[in-house]
C-alpha positions as CSV (number, residue, x, y, z in Angstrom):
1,X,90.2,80.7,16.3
2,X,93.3,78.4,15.5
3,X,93.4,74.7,16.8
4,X,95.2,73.8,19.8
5,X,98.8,73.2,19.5
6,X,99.2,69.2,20.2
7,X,101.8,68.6,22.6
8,X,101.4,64.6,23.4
9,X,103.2,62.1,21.4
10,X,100.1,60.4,20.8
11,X,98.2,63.0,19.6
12,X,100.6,63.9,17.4
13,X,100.9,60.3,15.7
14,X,96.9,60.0,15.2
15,X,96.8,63.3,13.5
16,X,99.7,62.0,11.4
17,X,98.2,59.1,10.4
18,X,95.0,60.7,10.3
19,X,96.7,63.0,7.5
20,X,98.0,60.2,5.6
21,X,95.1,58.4,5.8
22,X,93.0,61.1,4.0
23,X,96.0,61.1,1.6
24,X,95.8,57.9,0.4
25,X,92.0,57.6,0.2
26,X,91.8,60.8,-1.9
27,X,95.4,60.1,-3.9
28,X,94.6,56.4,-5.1
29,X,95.9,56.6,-8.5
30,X,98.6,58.7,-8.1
31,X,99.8,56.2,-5.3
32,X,99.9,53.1,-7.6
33,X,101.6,55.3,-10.4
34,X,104.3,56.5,-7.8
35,X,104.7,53.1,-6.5
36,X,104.4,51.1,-9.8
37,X,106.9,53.5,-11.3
38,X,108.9,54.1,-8.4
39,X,108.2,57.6,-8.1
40,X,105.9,57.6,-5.3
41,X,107.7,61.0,-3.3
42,X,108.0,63.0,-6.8
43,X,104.3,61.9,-7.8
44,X,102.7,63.1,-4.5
45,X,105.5,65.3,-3.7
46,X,102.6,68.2,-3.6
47,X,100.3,66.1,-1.7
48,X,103.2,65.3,1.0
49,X,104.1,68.7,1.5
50,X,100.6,70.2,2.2
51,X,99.8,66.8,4.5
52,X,103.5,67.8,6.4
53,X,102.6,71.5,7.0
54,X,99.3,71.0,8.2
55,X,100.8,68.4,10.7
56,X,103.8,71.1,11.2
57,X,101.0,73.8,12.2
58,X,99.6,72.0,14.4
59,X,102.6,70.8,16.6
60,X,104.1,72.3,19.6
61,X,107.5,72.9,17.9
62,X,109.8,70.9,20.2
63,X,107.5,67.7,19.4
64,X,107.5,68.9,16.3
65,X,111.4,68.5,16.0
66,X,112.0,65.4,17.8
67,X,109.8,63.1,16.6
68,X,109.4,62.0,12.9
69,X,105.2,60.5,13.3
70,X,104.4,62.4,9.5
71,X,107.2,60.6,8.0
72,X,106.5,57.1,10.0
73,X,102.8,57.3,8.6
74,X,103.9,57.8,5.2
75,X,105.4,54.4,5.1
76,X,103.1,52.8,7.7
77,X,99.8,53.9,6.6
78,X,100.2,54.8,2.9
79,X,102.9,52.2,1.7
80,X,102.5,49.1,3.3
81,X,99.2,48.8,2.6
82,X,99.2,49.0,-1.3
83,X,102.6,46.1,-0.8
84,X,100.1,44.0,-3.0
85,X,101.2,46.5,-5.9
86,X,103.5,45.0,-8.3
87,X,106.7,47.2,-7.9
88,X,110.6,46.9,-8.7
89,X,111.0,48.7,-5.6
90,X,109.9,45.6,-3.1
């Protein structure tokens, strides 16, 4: 049986920054490389896109298309923690 479809703002950001979350604990190294190199979206571009259709399958569609939570936890939850990374890019 599929999961409920989440239709609450907040639910939808804690399952996307429960997504990234999981992505940057099991993507580590492929983080510093993207970030160190800046190629952080091309790196984990495979990553991103599974993390984004899972969150995408689980959304009501309208919240789905107004909001922009998976993209907000991508900065938020995977990039400004790993700001102590020595980058050209900040």
């Amino acid at each position: 049986m599929p999961a409920p479809q989440i239709t609450t703002p907040e639910a939808a950001n804690r399952l996307a920054r429960a997504i990234c979350s999981d992505l940057s604990l099991y993507n580590e190294e492929k983080i510093i490389e993207g970030i160190e190199n800046d190629t952080f979206f091309d790196v984990l571009s495979n990553e991103l896109d599974e993390g984004r259709h899972l969150y995408k399958t689980r959304m009501a569609p309208d919240l789905f298309e107004s909001t922009n939570f998976f993209e907000r936890a991508i900065v938020d939850v995977i990039l400004k923690y790993k700001g102590h990374i020595k980058s050209k890019i900040w």
